[in-house]
Backbone bond lengths (Angstrom), bond angles and torsions (degrees), N, CA, C in turn:
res aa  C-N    CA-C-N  psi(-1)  N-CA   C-N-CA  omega(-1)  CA-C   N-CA-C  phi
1 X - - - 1.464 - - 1.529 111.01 -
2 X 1.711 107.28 -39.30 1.759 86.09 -176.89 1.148 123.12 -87.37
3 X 1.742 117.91 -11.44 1.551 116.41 146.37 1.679 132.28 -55.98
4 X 1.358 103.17 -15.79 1.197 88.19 -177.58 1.959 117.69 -86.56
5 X 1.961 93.94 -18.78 1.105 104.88 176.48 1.287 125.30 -82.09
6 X 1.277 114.85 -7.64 1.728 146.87 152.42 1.569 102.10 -32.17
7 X 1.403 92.35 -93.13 1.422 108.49 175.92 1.509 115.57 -56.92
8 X 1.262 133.40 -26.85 1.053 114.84 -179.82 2.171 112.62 -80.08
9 X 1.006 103.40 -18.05 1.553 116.42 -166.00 1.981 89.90 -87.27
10 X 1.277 113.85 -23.95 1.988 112.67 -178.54 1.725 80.36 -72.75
11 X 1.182 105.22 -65.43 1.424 101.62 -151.42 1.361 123.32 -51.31
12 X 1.499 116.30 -23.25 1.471 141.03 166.99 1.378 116.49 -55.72
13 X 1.198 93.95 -57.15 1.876 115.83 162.75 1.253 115.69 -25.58
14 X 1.523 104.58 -80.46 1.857 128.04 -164.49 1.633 85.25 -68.30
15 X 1.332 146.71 -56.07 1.441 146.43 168.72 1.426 96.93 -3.23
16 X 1.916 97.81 -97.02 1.024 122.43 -169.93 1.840 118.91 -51.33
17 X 1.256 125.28 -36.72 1.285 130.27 156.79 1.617 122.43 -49.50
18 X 1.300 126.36 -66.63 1.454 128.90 140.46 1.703 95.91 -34.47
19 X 0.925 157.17 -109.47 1.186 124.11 -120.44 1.452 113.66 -83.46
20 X 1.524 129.61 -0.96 1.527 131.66 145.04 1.077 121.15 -50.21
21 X 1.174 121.14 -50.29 1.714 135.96 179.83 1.943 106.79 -55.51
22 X 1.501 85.75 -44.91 1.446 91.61 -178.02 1.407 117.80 -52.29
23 X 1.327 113.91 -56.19 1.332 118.14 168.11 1.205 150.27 -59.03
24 X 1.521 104.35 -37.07 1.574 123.80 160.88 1.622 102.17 -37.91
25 X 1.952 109.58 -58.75 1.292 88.32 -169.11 1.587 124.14 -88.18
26 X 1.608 119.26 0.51 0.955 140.41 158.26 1.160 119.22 -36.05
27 X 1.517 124.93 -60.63 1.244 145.85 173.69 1.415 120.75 -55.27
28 X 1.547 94.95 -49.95 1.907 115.30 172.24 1.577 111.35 -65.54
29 X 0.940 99.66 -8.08 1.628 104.90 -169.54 1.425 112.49 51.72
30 X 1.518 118.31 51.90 1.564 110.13 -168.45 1.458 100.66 -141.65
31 X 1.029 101.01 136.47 1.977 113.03 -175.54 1.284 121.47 95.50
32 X 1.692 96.72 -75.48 1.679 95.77 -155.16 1.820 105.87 -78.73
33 X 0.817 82.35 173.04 1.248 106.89 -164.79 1.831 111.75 -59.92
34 X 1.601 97.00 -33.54 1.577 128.44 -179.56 0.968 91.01 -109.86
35 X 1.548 114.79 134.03 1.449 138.54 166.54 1.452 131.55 -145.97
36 X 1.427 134.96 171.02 1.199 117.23 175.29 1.478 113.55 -61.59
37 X 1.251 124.95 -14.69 1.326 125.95 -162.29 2.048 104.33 -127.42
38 X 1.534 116.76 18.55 1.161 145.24 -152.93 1.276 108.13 -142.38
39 X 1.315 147.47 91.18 1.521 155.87 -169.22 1.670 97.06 -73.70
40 X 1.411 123.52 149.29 1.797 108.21 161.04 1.549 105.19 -97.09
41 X 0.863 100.99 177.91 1.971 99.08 171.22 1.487 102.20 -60.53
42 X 1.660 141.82 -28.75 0.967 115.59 -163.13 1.707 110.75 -119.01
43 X 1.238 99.40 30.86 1.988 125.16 142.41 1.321 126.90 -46.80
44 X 1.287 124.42 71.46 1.621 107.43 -171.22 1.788 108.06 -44.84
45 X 1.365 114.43 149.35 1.680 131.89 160.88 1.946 100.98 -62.77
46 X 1.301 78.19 125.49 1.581 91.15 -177.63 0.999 110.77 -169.14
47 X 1.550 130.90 134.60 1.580 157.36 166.88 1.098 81.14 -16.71
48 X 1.734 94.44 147.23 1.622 105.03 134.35 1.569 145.72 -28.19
49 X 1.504 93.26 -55.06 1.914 132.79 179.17 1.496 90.27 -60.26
50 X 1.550 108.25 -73.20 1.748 107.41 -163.63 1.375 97.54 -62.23
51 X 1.039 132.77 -49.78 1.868 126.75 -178.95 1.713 121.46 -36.45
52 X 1.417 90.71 -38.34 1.629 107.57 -174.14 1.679 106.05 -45.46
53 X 1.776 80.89 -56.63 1.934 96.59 -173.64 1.479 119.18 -96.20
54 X 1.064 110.99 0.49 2.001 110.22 163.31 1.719 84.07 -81.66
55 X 1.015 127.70 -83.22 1.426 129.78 -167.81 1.224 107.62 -12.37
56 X 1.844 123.26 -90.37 1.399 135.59 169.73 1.383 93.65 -30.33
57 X 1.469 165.93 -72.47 0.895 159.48 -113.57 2.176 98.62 -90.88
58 X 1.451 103.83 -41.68 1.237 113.74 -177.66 1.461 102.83 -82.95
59 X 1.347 128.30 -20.82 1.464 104.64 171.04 1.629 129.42 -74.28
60 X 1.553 81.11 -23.19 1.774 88.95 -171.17 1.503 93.25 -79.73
61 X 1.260 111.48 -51.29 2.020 99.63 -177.98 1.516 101.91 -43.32
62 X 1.460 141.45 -39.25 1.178 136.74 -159.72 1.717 91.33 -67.51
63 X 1.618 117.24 -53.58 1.631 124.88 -129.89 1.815 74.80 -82.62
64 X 1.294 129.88 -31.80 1.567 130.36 -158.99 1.765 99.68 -83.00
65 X 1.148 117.26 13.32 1.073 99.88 -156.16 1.696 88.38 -123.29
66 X 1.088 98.83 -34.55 1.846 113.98 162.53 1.431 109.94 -67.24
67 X 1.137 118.87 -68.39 1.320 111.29 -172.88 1.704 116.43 -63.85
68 X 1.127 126.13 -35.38 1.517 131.14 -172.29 1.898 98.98 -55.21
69 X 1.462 98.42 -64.29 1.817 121.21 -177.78 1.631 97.22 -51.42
70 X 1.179 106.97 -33.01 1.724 91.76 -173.81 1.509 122.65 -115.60
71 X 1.319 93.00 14.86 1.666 103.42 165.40 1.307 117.71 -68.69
72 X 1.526 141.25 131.89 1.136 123.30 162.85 1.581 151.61 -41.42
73 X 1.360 106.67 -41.68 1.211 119.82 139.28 1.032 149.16 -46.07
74 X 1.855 108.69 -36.52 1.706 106.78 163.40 1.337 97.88 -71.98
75 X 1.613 137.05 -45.10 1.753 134.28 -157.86 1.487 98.92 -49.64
76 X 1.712 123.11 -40.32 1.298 131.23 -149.03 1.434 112.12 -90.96
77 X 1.214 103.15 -6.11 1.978 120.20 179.27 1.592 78.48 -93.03
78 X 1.457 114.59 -73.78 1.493 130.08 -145.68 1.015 99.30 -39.91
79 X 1.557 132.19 -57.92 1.604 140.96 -151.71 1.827 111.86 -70.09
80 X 1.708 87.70 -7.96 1.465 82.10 175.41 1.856 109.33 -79.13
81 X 1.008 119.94 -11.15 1.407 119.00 -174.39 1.953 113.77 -118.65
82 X 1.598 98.23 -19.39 1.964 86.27 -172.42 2.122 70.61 -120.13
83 X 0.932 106.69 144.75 1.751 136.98 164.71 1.386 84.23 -40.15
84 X 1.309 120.35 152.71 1.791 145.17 144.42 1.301 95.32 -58.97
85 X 1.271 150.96 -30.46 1.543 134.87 -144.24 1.702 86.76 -97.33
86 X 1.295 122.02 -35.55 1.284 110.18 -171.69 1.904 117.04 -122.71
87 X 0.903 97.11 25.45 1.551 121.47 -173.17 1.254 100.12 -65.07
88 X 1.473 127.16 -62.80 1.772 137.10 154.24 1.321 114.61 -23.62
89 X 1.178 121.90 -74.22 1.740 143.68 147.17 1.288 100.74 -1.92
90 X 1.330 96.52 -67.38 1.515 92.06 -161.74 1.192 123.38 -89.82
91 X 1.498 131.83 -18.96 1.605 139.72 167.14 1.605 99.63 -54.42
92 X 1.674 105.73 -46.70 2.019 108.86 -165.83 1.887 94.34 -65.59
93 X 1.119 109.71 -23.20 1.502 96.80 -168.08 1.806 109.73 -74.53
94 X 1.695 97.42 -47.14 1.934 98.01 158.20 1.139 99.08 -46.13
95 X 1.151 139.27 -65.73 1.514 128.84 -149.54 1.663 104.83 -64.82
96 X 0.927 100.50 -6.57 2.353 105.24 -178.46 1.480 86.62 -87.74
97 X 1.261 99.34 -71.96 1.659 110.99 -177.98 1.872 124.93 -26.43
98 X 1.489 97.04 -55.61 1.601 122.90 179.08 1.616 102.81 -47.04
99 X 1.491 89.61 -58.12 1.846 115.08 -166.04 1.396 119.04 -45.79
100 X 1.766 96.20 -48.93 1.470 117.56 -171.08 1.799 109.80 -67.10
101 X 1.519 92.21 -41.59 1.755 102.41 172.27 1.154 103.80 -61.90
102 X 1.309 156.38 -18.47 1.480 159.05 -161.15 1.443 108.59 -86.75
103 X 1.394 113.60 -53.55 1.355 132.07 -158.79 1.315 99.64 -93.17
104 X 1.579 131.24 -36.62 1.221 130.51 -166.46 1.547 107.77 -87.79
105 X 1.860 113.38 -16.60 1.438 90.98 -170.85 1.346 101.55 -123.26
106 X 1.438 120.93 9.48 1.448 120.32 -162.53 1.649 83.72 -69.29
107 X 1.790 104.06 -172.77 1.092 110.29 -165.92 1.559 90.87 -159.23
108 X 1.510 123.00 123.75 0.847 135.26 -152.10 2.113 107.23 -95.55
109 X 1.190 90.11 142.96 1.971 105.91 -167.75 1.241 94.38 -99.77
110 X 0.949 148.30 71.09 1.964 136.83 -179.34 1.745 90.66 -65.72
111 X 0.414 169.03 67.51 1.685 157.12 148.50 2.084 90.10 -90.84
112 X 0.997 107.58 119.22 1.920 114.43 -178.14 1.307 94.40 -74.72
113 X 1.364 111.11 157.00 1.496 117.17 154.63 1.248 121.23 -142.66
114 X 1.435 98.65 -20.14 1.681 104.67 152.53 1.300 113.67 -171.82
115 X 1.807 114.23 143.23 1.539 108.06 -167.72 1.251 94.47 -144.83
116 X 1.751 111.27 121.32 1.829 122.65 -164.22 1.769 85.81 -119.35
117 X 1.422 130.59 -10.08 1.270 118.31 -172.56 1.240 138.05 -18.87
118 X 1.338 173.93 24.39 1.335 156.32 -153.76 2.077 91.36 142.97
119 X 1.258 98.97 -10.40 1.926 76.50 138.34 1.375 134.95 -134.97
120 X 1.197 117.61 -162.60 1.725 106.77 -156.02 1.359 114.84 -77.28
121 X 1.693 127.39 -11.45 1.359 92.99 150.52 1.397 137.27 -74.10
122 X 1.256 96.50 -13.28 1.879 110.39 -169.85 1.746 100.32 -74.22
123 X 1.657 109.36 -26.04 1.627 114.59 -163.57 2.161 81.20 -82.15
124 X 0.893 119.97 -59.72 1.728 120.97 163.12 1.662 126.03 -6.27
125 X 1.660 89.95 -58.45 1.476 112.26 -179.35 1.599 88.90 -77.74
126 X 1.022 120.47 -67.81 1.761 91.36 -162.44 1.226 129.97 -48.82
127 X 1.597 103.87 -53.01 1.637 92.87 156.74 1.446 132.54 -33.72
128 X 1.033 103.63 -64.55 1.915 104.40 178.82 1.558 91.38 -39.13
129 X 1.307 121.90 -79.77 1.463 134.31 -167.06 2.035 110.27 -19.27
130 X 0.947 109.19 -66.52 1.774 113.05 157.73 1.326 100.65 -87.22
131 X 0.795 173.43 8.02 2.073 145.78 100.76 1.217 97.35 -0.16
132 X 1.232 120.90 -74.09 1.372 132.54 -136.99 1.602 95.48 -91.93
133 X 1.101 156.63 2.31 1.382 147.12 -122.74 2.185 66.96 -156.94
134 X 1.366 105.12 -74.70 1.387 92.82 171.32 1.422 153.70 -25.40
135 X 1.903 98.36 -55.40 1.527 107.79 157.12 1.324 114.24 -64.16
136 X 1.371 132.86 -30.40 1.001 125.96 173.10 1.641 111.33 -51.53
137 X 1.205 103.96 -79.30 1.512 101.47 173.45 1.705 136.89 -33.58
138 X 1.493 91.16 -29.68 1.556 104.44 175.02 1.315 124.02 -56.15
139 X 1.558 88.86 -53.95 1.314 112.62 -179.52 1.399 119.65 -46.65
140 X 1.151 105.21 -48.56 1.448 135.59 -166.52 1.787 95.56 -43.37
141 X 1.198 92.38 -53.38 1.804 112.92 -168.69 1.287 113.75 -68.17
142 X 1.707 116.94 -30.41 1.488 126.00 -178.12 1.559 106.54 -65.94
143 X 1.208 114.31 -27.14 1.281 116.29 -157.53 2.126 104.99 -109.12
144 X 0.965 95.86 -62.91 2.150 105.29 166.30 1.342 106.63 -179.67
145 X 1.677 111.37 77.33 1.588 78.85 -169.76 1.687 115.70 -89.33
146 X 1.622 131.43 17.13 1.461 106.60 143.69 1.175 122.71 -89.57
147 X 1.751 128.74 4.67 1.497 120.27 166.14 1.278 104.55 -66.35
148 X 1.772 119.72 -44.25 2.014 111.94 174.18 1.623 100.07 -53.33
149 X 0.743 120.62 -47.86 1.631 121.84 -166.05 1.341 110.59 -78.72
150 X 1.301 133.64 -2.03 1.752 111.66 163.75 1.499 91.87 114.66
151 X 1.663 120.18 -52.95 1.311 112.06 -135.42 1.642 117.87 -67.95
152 X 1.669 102.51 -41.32 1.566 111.04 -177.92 1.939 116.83 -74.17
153 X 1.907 117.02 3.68 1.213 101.40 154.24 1.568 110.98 -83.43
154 X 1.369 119.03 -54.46 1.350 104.43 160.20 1.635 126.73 -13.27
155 X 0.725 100.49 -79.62 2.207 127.67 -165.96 1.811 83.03 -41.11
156 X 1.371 118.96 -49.41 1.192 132.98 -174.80 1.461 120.21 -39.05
157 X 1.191 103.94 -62.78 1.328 140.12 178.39 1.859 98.36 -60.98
158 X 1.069 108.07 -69.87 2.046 114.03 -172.72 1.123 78.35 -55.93
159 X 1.123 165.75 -29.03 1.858 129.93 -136.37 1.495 100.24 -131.71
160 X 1.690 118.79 -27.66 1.096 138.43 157.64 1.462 99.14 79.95
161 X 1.414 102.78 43.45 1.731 118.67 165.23 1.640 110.10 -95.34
162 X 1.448 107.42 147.55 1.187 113.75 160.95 1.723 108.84 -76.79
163 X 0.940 106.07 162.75 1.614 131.53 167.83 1.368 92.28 -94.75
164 X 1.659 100.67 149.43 1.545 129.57 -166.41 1.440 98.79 -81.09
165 X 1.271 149.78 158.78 1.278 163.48 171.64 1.226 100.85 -59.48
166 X 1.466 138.35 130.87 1.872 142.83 -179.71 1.237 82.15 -84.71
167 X 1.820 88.20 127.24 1.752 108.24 168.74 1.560 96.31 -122.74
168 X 1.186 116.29 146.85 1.591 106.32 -171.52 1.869 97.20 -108.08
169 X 1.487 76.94 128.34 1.871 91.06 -168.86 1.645 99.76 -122.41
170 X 1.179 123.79 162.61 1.476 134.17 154.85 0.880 126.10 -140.58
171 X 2.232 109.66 95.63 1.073 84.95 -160.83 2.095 89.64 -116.10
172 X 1.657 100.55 169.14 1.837 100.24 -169.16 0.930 110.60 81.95
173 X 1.451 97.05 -124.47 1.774 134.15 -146.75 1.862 92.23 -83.88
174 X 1.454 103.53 -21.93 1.519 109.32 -179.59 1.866 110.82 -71.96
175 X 1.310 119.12 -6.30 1.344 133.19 -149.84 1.273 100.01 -115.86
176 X 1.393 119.55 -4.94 1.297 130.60 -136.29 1.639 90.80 -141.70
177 X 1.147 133.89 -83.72 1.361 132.81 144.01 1.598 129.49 -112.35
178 X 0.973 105.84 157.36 1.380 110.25 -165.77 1.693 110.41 -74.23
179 X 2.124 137.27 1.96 0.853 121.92 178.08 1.211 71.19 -149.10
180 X 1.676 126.17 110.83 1.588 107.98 169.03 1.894 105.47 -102.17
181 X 1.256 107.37 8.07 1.233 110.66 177.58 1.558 124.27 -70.53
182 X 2.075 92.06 -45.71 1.505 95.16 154.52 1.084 118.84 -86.22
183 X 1.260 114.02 8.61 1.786 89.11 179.86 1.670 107.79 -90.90
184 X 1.962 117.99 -24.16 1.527 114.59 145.55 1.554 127.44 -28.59
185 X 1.668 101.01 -57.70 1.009 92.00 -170.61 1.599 139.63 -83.07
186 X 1.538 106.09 -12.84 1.549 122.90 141.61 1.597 120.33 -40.17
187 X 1.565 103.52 -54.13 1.220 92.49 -168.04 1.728 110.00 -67.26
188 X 1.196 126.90 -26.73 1.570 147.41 175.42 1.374 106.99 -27.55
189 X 1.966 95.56 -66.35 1.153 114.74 -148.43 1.443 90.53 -70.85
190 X 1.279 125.41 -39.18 1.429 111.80 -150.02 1.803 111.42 -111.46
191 X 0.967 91.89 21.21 1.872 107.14 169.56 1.882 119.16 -125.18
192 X 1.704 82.81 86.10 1.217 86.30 -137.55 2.339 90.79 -120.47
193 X 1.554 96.25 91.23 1.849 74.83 -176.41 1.290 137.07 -58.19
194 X 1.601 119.89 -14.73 1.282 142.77 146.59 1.564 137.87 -78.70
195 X 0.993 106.00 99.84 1.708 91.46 -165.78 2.047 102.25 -132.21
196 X 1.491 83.49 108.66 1.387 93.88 175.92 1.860 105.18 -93.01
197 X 0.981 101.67 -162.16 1.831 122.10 -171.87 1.729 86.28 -92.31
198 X 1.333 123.61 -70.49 1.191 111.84 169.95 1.713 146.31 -4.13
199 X 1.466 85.55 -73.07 1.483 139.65 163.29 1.662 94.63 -26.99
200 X 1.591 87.61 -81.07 1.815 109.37 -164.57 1.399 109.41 -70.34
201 X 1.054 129.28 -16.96 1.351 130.83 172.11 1.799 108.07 -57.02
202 X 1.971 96.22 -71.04 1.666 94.96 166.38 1.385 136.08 -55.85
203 X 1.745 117.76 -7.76 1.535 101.41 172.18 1.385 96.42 -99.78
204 X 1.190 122.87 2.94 1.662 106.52 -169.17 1.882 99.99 -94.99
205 X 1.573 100.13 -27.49 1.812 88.37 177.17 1.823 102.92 -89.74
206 X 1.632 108.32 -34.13 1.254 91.97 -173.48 2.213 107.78 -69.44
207 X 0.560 130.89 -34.77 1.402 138.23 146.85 1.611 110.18 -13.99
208 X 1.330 96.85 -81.30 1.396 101.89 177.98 2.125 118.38 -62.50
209 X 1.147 114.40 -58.98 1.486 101.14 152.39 1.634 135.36 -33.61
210 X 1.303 113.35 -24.55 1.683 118.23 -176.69 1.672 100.42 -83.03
211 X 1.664 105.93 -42.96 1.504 97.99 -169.53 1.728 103.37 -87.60
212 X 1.274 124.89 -18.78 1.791 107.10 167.24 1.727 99.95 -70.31
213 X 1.135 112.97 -56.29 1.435 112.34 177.48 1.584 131.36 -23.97
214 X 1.446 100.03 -54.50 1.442 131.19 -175.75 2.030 101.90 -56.20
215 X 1.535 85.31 -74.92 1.483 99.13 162.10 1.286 126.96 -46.89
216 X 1.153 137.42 -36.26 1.576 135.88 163.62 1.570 97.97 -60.40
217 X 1.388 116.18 -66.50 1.584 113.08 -168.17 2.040 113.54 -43.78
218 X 1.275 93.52 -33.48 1.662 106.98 170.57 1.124 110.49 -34.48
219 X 1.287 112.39 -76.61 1.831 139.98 164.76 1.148 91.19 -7.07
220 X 1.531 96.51 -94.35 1.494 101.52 -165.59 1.575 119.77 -39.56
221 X 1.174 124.31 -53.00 1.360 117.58 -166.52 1.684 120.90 -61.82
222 X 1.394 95.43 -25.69 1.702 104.98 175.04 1.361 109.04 -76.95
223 X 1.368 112.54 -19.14 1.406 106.57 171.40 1.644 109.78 -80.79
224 X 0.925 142.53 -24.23 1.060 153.16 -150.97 1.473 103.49 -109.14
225 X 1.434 127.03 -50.58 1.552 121.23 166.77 1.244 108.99 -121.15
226 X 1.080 123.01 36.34 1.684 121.86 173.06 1.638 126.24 36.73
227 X 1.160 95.79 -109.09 1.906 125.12 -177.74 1.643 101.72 -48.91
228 X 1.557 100.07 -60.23 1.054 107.82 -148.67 1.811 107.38 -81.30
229 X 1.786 121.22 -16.70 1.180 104.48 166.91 1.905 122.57 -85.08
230 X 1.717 83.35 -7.17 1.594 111.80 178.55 1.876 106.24 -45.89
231 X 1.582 83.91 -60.46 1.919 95.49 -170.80 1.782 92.87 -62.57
232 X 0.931 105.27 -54.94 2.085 101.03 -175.43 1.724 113.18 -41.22
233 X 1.253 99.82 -30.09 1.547 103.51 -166.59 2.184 86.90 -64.53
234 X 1.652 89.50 -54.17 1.466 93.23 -160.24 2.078 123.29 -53.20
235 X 1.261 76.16 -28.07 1.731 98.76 161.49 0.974 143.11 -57.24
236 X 1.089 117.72 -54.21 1.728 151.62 -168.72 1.806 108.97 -127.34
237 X 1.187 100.64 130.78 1.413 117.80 -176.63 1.820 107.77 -94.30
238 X 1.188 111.92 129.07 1.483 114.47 -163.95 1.289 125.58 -71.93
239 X 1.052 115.93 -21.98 1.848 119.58 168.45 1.497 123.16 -133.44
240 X 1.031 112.10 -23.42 1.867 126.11 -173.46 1.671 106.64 -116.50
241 X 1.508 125.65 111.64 1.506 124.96 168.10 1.426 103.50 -33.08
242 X 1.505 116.66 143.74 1.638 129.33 132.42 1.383 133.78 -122.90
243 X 1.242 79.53 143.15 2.059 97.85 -162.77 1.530 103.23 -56.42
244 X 1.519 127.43 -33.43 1.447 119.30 157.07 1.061 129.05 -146.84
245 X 1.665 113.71 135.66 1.052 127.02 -163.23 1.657 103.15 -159.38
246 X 1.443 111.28 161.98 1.553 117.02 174.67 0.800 130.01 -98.19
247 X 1.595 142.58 154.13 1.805 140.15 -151.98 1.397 79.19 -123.64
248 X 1.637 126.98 138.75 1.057 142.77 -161.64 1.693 103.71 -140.59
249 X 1.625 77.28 -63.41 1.638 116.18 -167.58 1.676 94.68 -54.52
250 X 1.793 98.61 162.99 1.433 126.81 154.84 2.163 115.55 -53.31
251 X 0.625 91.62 138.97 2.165 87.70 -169.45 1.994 96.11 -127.38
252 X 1.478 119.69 -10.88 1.394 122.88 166.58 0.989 116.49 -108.41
């Protein structure tokens, strides 16, 4: 059994990894074949008008599908039926699943609104564009990134180690703002050398989903360490650097 949850928690992994990758360039409008600005064959034909609201309609199924799986309360129903060891596993694998529905059914707005491509501010914007896709990832790592990913409850389970006691640390980009993952992925969305109607539609809801999101996750965490994520809040500014502010907090 805990090999099988081994393998099942890799495979969740590469899922959920493939379907990050997917999107990054989804968003960038670069490579695949499907893009934000790239219909797949299985895009229904639809107005402009109706596109607007199937679209919005597919982000929120995406953003509901994150937040529901990672509410505490749904995990605490859920765990009665999928194992804790692969519970992670299995939310990142919706999230492949979610992703793939995103990319495969959105429906693309070509209406331009601005196109700097192939000169040097547009060569600017791309950089930023993976900048930001980077800190994200960085981040990811500062903090556990196979506990986000499923893999180290698994590993847990095969090796039949406990996990270390959560000490709440900040360390970096964490010192810096308190979600630098979204704050990558803001910067992503919105450094952008192509920018259709399409385009702007998805950073303006996915935008708006990160900061209710963000803010719900708040909730939770003050519930969870009270005082002490209380003083961090007062410290550290939650999505945007500031030039001054006071170190209170833990930084290891």
């Amino acid at each position: 059994m805990r090999i099988s949850f081994m393998a099942y928690s890799i495979a969740c992994y590469f899922i959920g990894v493939s379907a990050l990758v997917a999107l990054i360039l989804f968003i960038g409008d670069i490579y695949l074949p499907v893009t934000v600005n790239k219909a797949s064959t299985l895009a229904p034909d639809l107005s402009p008008e109706t596109a607007l609201f199937w679209n919005i309609i597919l982000i929120v199924l995406w953003g509901l599908q994150h937040s529901i799986m990672a509410d505490a309360k749904f995990k605490s129903w859920w765990t009665q039926f999928v194992p804790p060891a692969i519970e992670r596993s299995t939310f990142v694998l919706f999230v492949g699943l979610a992703t793939s529905g995103l990319i495969l059914f959105w429906v693309p707005i070509p209406t331009m609104i601005w196109d700097v491509s192939g000169t040097s501010f547009g060569l600017v914007l791309l950089i930023a564009y993976f900048s930001g896709w980077a800190i994200t990832l960085f981040a990811s790592f500062l903090i556990n990134h196979f506990q986000l990913f499923g893999l180290e409850q698994a590993f847990r389970l095969q090796t039949q180690t406990q996990s270390k006691r959560a000490i709440f640390v900040t360390p970096f980009l964490y010192r810096i703002v308190r979600h630098p993952m979204m704050t990558g992925i803001l910067i992503s969305l919105w450094c952008a050398p192509t920018m259709t109607f399409g385009r702007l539609l998805f950073n303006i809801v996915m935008t708006t989903y990160i900061l209710a999101g963000t803010r719900h996750e708040e909730e939770g965490l003050i519930a969870e360490l009270g005082q002490e994520y209380e003083d961090y809040q007062e410290t550290t500014p939650m999505l945007v650097p500031s030039l001054s502010r006071k170190e209170t907090h833990k930084t290891s």
